[in-house]
MARMARPA-400329 format. One line per 10 residues: number of its first residue (from 1); for each residue x, y, z of C-alpha. Coordinates in steps of 0.05 Angstrom, whole numbers. Layout:
! residues N
NUM	X,Y,Z  ...
! end
This chain:
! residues 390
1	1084,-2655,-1047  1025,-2693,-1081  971,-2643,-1115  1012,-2583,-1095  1016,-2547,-1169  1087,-2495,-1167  1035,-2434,-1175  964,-2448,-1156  942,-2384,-1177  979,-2363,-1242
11	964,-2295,-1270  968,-2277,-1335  1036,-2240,-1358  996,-2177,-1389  973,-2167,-1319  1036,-2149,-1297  1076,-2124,-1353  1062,-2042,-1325  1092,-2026,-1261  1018,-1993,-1250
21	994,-2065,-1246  1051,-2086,-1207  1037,-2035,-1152  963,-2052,-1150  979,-2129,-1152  1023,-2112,-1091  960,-2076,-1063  926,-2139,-1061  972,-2181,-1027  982,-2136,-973
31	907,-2130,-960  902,-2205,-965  950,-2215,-909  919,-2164,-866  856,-2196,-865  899,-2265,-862  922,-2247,-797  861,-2216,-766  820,-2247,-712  764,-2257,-749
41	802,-2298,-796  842,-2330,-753  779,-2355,-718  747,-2379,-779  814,-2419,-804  817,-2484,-760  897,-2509,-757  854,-2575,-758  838,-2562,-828  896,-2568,-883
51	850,-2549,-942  907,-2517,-980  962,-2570,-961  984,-2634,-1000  940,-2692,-956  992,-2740,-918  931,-2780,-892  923,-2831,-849  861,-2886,-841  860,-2913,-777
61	810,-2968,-766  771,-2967,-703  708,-3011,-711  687,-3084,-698  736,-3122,-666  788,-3064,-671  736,-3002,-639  721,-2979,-570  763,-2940,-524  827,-2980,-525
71	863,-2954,-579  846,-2879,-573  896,-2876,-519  955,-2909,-569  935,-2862,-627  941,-2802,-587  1008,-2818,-572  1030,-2840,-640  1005,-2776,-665  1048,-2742,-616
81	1113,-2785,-629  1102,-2809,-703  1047,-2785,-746  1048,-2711,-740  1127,-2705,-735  1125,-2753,-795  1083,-2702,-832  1007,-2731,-832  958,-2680,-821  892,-2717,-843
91	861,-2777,-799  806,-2818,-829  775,-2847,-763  733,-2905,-779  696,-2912,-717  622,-2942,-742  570,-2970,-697  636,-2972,-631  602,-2901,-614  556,-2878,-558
101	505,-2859,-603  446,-2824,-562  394,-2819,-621  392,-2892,-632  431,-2928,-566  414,-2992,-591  468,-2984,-650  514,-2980,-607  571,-3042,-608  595,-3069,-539
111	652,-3030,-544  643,-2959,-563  674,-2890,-559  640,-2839,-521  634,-2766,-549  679,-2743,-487  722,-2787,-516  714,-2759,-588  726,-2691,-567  793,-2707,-536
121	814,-2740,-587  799,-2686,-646  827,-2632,-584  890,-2677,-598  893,-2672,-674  880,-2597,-671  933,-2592,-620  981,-2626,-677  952,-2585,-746  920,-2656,-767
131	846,-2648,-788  798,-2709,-759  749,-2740,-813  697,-2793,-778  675,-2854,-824  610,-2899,-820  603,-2938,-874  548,-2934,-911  505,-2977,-957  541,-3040,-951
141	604,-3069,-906  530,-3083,-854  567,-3153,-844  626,-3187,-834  624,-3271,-846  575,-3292,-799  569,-3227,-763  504,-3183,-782  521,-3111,-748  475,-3066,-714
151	428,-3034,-764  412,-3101,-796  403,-3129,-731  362,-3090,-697  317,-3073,-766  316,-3134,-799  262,-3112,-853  313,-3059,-880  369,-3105,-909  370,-3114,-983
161	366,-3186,-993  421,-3219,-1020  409,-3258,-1091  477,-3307,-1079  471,-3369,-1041  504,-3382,-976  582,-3383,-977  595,-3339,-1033  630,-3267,-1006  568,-3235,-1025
171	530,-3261,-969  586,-3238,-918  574,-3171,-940  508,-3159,-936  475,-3077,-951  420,-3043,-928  363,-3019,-978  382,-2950,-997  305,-2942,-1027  280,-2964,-958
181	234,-2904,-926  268,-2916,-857  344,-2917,-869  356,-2850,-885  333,-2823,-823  366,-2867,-780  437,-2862,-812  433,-2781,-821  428,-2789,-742  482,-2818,-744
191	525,-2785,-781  496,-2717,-742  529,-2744,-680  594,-2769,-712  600,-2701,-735  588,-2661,-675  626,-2696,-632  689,-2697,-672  667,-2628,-684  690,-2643,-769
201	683,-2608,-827  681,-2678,-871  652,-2742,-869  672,-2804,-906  610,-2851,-916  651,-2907,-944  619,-2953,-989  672,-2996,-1012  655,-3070,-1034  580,-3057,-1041
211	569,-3123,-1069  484,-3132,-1056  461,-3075,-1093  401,-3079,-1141  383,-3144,-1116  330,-3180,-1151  311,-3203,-1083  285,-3138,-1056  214,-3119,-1071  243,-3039,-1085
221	301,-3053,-1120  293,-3113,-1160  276,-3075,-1229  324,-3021,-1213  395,-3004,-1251  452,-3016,-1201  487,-2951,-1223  427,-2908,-1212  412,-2947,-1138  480,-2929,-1117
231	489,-2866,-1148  419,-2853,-1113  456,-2871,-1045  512,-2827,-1061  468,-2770,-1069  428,-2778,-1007  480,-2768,-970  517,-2721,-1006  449,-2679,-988  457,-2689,-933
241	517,-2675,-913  535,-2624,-963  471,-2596,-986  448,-2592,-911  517,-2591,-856  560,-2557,-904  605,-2610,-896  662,-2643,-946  640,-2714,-971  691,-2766,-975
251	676,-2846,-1001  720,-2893,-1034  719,-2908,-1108  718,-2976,-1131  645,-2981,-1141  658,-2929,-1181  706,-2972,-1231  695,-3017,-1279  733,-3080,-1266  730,-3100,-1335
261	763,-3039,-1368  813,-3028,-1323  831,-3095,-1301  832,-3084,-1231  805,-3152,-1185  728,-3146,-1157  747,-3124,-1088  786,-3059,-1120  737,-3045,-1175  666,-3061,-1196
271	640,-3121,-1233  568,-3125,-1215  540,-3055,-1261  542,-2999,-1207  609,-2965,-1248  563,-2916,-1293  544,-2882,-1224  609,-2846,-1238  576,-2800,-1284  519,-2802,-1228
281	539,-2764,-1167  564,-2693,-1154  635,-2672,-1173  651,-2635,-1108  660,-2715,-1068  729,-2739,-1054  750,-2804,-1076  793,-2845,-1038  823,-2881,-1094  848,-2951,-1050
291	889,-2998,-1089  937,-3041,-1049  984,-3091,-1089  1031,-3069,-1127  1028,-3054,-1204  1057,-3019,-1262  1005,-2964,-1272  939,-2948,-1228  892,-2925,-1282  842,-2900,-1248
301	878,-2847,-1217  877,-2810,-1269  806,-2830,-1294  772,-2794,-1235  810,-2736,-1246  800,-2726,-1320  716,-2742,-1290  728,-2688,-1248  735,-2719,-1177  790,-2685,-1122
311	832,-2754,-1111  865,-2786,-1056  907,-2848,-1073  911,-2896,-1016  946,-2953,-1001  950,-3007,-947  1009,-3060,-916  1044,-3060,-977  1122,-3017,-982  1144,-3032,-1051
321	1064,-3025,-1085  1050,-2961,-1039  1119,-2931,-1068  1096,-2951,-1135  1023,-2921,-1120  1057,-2851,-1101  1088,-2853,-1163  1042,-2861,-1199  998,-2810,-1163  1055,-2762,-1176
331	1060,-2777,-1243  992,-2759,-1251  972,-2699,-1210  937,-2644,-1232  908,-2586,-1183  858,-2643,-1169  911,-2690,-1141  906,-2670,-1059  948,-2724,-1033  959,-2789,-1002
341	934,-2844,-953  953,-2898,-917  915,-2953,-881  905,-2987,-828  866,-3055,-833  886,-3087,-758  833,-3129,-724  859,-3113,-654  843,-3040,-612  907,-2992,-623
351	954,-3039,-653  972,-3004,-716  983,-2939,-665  1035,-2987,-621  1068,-3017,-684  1081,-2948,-702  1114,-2932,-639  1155,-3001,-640  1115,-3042,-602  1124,-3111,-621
361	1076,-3141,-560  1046,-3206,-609  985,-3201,-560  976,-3126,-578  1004,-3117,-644  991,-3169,-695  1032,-3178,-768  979,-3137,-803  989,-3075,-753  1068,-3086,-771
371	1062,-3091,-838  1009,-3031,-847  1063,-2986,-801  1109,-3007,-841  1074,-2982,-906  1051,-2912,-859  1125,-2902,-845  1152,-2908,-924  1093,-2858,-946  1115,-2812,-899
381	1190,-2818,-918  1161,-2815,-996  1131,-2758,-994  1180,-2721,-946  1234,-2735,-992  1179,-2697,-1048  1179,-2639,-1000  1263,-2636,-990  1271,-2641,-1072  1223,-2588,-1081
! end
């Protein structure tokens, strides 16, 4: 599989060229596997957690128009039936504001989750070897069109104020002020209860498509570098969560490239100066590296490897450019390669779970759900035909 290097612990030859060192090499292993199998260890080793697997991941969208409680039921059973037969044993949950958040209720969408709810569902993916990751998206993604979402609702005085006028796509994605005194504390909340009640061990903040960052607008920010605003983001949280939960970090990368050297579109990449923040933030984050038509070569793949990022490669609704993206991926790996991902942008509650398990209600499932399923299903078949040739 993906980021799985043939020995990823080579020693040197001299090291075992007396049968002295053979015997104490054999010494090792045998104490190594004791202490494997005691209960101490297997207490502190969750089957949840795949750290020194290949990734065969999964996003599954469950916010705005697609959160609440409906589709927890329908992913449940597609990761019975199709998911962790098929080999996935990561889930990127993006649940956002549709939780029952109890530190700041009034965050919390129409339809929400409720931390019973949580539990049972990470209870599930443990049940299956598939480790849970919650996502809130951080930074920007506060809007959608002509919907403002909670936090910018609710605390109008923390958005950063947009500099394009009205019907340009940066005003449907509007961000709050990372330099604002009052976000932090509000969004570490959150993330606190995202984490406890999926009871993780990583977090994905998101920020994909930041598009208002900087702004000139914004009486902190408006004499401020991009790169070192979002990098200064990136690091908050990566304090947080790292520094202070001992926690893995997760966020996806195209803010990260420049859209001008690799020639990736503005949605994929970055063309408004927060790139440089690559060199910014700590090496230890994972980058979900999304990319989802299909092309000859993926550049940046490799690029956030050779920076020193772990990678994830993901792709979306696509067959023939997520084939092409796992080759790529493959042709590229190096121990910081861990895998794949798939996802699942559906604007209805559980439809890319039903699509996976055939469904083809149109009321339920819409083309989007199919066509992401569809994309799910060749990973899956990709990268178990990696396994079978290895």
């Amino acid at each position: 599989m993906l980021g799985e290097p043939e020995n990823q612990f080579p020693l040197p030859r001299a090291a075992l060229s007396t049968r002295g060192a053979q015997k104490q090499f054999l010494i090792i292993l045998l104490l190594l596997a004791a202490a494997a199998l005691s209960p101490a260890a297997e207490s502190a080793v969750s089957p949840s957690t795949p750290k020194t697997k290949a990734w065969q991941a999964v996003h599954v969208m469950a916010w705005g128009l697609a959160g609440g409680p409906d589709g927890v039921a329908p992913l449940k059973e597609a990761i019975e039936k199709v998911l962790a037969p098929g080999g996935v044993n990561v889930i990127v949950f993006e649940v956002g504001y549709n939780f029952g958040f109890q530190s700041h209720p009034e965050l919390t969408q129409t339809k929400f989750i409720t931390k019973t709810q949580a539990q049972d569902l990470a209870k599930c993916c443990r049940e299956h070897g598939i480790r849970l990751i919650p996502q809130f998206n951080c930074l920007g993604h506060q809007s959608w069109r002509n919907t403002l979402y909670p936090l910018l609702t609710q605390y109008r005085e923390l958005e950063e104020p947009p500099e394009e006028v009205a019907g340009k796509r940066w005003n449907s994605l509007r961000s709050w002020c990372p330099r604002h005194p009052q976000v932090n504390p509000i969004v570490f909340a959150l993330m606190d209860e995202l984490l406890d009640a999926f009871q993780a061990d990583a977090f994905h903040v998101g920020m994909d498509e930041v598009l208002v960052v900087a702004s000139k607008n914004c009486q902190r920010c408006k004499d401020k570098n991009p790169a070192d605003t979002f990098a200064r983001a990136v690091n908050d949280y990566h304090r947080h969560l790292v520094g202070e939960r001992k926690v893995e970090m997760l966020m996806w990368g195209d803010r990260l490239i420049d859209a001008n050297v690799m020639k990736y579109d503005g949605w994929s990449a970055s063309n408004n100066g927060t790139a440089p923040a690559v060199d910014l933030i700590p090496k230890d984050i994972i980058i979900c590296d999304w990319h989802y038509d299909k092309r000859s070569d993926y550049p940046s793949v490799r690029y956030f490897q050779e920076k020193g990022f772990r990678v994830v490669p993901a792709g979306w609704n696509n067959v023939e450019a997520t084939k092409a993206l796992i080759a790529c991926a493959r042709r590229a790996a190096t121990p910081r390669m861990l895998g794949f991902m798939t996802t699942s942008w559906c604007l209805e509650p559980g439809g890319f779970s039903r699509a996976l398990l055939g469904q083809r209600d149109p009321v339920l499932v819409s083309a989007w759900a199919n066509d992401a399923a569809a994309a799910c299903r060749a990973a899956m078949e990709e990268l178990a035909s990696s396994k079978a040739e290895r």
